[in-house]
C-alpha positions as CSV (number, residue, x, y, z in Angstrom):
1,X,-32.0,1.6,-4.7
2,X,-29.3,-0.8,-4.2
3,X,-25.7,0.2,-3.3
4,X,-23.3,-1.8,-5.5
5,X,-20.1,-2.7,-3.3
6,X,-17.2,-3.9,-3.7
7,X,-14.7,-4.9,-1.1
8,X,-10.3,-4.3,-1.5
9,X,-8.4,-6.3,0.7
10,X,-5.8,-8.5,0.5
11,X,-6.7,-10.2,3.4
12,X,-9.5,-13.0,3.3
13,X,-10.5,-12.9,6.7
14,X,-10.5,-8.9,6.7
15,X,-12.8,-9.4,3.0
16,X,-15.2,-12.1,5.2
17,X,-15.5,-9.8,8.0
18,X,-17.3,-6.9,6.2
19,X,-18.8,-9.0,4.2
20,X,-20.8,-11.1,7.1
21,X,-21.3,-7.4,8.9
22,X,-22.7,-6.2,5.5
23,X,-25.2,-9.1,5.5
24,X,-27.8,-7.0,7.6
25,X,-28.0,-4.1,5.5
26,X,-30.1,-4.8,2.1
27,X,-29.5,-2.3,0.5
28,X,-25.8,-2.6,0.6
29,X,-25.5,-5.0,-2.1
30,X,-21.6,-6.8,-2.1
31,X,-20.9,-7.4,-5.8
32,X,-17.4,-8.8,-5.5
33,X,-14.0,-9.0,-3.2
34,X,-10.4,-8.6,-4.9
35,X,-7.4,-9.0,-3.0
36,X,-5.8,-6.3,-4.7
37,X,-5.4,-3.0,-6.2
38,X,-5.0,-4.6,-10.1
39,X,-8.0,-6.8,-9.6
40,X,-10.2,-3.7,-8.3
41,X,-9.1,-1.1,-11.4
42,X,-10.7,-4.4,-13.4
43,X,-13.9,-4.9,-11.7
44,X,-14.6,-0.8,-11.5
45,X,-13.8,-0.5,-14.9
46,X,-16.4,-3.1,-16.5
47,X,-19.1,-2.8,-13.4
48,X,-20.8,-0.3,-11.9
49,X,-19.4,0.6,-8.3
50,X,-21.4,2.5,-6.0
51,X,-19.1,2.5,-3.1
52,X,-15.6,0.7,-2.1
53,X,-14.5,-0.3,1.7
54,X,-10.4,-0.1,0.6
55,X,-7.5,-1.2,2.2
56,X,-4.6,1.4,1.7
57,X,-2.0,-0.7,2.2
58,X,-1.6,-3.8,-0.9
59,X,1.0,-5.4,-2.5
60,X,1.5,-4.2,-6.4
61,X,-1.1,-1.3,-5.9
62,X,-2.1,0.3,-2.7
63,X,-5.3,2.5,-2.4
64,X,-4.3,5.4,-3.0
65,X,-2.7,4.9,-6.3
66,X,-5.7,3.0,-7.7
67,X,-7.9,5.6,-6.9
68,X,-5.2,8.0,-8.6
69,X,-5.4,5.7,-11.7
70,X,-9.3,5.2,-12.1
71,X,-11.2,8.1,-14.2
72,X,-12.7,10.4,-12.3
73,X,-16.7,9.0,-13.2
74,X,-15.4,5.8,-12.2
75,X,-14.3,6.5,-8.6
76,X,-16.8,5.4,-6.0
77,X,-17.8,6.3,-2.4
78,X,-14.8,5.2,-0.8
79,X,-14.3,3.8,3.2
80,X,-10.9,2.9,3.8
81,X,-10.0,-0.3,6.3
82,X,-6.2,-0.8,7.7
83,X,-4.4,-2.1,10.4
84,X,-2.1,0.9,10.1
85,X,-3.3,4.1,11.7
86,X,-0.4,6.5,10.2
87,X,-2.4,6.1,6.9
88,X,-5.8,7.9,8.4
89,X,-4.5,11.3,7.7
90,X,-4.0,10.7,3.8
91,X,-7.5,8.9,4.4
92,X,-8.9,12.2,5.6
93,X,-7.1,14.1,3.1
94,X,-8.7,12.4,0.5
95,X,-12.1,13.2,2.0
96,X,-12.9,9.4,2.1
97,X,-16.3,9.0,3.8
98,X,-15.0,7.5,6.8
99,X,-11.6,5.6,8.1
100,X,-12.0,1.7,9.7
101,X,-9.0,0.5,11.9
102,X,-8.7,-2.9,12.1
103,X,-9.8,-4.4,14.2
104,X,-13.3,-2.7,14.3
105,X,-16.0,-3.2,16.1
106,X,-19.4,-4.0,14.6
107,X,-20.6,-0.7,16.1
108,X,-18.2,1.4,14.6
109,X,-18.7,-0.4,11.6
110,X,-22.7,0.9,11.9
111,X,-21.4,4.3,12.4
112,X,-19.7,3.7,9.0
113,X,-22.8,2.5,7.3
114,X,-24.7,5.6,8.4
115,X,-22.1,7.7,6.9
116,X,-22.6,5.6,3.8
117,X,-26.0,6.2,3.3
118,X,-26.3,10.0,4.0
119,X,-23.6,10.4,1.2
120,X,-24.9,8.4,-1.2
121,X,-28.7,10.3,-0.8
122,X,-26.8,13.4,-1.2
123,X,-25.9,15.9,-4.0
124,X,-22.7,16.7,-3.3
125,X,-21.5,13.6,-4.8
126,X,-19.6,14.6,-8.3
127,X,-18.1,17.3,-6.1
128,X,-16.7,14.4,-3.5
129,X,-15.3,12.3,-6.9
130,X,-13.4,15.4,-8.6
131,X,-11.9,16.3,-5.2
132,X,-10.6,12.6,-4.3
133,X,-9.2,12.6,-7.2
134,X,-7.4,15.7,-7.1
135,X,-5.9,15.0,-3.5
136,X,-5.0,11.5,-4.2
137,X,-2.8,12.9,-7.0
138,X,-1.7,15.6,-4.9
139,X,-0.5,13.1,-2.6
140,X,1.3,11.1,-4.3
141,X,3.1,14.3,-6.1
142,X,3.9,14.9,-2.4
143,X,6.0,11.9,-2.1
144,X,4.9,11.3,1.5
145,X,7.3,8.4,2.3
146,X,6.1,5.7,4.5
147,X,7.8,5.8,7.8
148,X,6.9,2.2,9.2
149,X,5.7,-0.9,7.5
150,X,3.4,-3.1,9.2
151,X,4.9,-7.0,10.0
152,X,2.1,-9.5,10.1
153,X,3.1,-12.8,12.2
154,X,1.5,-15.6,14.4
155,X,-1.8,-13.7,14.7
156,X,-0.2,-10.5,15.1
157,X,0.4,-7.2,14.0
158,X,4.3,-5.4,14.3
159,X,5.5,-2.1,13.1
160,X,8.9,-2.1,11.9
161,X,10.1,1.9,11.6
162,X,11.4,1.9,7.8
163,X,15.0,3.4,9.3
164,X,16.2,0.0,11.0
165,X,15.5,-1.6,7.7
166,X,19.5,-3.0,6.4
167,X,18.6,-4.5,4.0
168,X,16.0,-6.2,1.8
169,X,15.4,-9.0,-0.5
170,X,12.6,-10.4,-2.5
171,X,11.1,-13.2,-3.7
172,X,8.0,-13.1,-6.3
173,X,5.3,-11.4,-4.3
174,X,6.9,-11.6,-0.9
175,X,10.2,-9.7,0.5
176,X,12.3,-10.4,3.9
177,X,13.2,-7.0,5.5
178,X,16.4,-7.5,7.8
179,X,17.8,-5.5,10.9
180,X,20.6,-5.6,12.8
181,X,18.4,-8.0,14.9
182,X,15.7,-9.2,13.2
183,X,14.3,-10.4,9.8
184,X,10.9,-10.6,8.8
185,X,8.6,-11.3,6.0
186,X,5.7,-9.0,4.3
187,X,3.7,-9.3,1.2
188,X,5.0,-7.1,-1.4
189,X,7.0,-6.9,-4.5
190,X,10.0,-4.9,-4.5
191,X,8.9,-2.6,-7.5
192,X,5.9,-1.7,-5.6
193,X,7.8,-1.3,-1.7
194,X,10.8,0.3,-3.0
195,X,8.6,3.4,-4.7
196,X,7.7,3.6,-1.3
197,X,10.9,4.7,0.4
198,X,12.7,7.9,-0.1
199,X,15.2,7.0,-2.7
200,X,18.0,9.2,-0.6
201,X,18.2,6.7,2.0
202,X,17.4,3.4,0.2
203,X,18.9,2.0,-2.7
204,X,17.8,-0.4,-5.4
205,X,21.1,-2.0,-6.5
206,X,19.6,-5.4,-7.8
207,X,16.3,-6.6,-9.0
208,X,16.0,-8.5,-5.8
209,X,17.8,-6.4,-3.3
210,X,17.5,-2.9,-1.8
211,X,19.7,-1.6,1.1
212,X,19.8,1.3,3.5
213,X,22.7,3.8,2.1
214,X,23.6,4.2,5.9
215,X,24.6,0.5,6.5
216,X,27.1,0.6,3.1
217,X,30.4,0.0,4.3
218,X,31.8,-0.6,0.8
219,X,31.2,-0.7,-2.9
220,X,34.0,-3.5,-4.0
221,X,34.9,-4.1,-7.9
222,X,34.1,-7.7,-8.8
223,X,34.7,-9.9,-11.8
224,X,33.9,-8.7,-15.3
225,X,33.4,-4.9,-14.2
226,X,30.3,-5.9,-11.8
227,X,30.5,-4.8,-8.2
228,X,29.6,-5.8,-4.8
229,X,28.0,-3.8,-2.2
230,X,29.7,-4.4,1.6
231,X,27.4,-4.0,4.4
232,X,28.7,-2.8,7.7
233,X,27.7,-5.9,9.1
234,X,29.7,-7.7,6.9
235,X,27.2,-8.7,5.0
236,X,27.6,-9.0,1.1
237,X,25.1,-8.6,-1.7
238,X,25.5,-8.0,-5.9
239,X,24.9,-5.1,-8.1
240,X,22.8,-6.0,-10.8
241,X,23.9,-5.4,-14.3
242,X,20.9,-3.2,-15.0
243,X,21.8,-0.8,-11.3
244,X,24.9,-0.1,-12.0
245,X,24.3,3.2,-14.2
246,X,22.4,4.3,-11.0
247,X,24.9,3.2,-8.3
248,X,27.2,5.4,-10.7
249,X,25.0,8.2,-10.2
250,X,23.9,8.1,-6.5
251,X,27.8,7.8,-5.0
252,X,29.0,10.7,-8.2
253,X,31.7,7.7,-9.4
């Protein structure tokens, strides 16, 4: 019996890699690749998915939310891949059949396909669906706050500790995180990033920008009752029409 498998990734190279390693195992039958979260709920929810190798970390939906947001009888067997190691406890947690850090060898990757099979044979399976369900929703109830976000650039991989963040700004799917001595690019809207960060310490004030309530120097009035937020380093950056009700809030004006 064939295992239908679909790969979550929005990296290519990381999608072409398990694919090619795949390629020796016929029972392990690839149905389709999406580069994101959205694209996978999609697929799942008009095909049959035996088994998922998911990347936690996406832009728009990560993996833990979508499997939070698939019905129970559609979750899969899941094997999460990331470049980010902090994630492999919530991996655990969610009873995932195994954890890949990229970059992984093709015999660890054997060791996952092992791990794979004995699973699927087995009859514990409704029992591993109700409780990944239950303990990705109990994790996000948790709020568990990421505490670093990995930087991708020039072949390799950075992690920037969420506390130096100033400042950020965003641009479609894309967002420039800036430090007192550095700036840097990541893929990621800011609806999805900001939901990521405990809102006592970062601030949406804008639909494009979010800033670190420790770096505000100054909330200035501006023209026609709008405001403008004063960064210790001098730096200045709008209140959006829509934030101000909030910026109200957080400071008590």
């Amino acid at each position: 019996m064939k295992i239908n498998t679909l790969i979550v990734d929005d990296e290519k190279l990381a999608r072409e890699r398990i694919r090619s390693l795949l390629e020796s195992h016929p029972d392990i039958a690839v149905i389709g690749e999406c580069n994101n979260g959205k694209e996978a709920i999609q697929k799942i929810s008009s095909t049959l998915v035996d088994l998922m190798f998911l990347d936690i970390q996406m832009p728009e939906l990560d993996g833990i939310r979508l499997i939070e947001k698939l019905p129970n009888e559609k979750i899969p067997l899941v094997v999460f891949t990331t470049a980010y190691d902090e994630f492999a406890v919530k991996a655990f947690e969610l009873n995932a059949i195994d954890y890949l850090l990229k970059p992984f060898t093709k015999k660890r990757f054997e060791q996952s396909v092992k791990k794979i099979r004995d699973e699927f044979n087995s009859e514990d399976k409704d029992l591993y669906v109700s409780q990944m369900a239950a303990m990705a929703k109990a994790i996000l109830d948790k709020k568990i706050y990421t505490e670093r976000i990995v930087v991708k650039s020039d072949g390799k991989i950075r992690f920037q500790p969420v506390a130096e963040i100033v400042w950020a700004e965003s641009e479609g799917n894309y967002l420039t995180l800036h430090t007192n001595s550095e700036s840097s690019v990541i893929r990621d809207t800011m609806a999805n990033f900001s939901v990521k960060l405990d809102p006592t310490k970062f601030l949406r004030i804008h639909r494009s920008f979010l800033v670190n309530v420790e770096y505000i120097k100054e909330l200035k009035p501006w023209f026609n009752d709008e405001y403008v937020i004063i960064l210790k380093d001098r730096t200045q950056l709008p209140v959006g029409r829509t934030y101000r009700k909030s910026i109200h809030s957080f400071f008590k004006l």
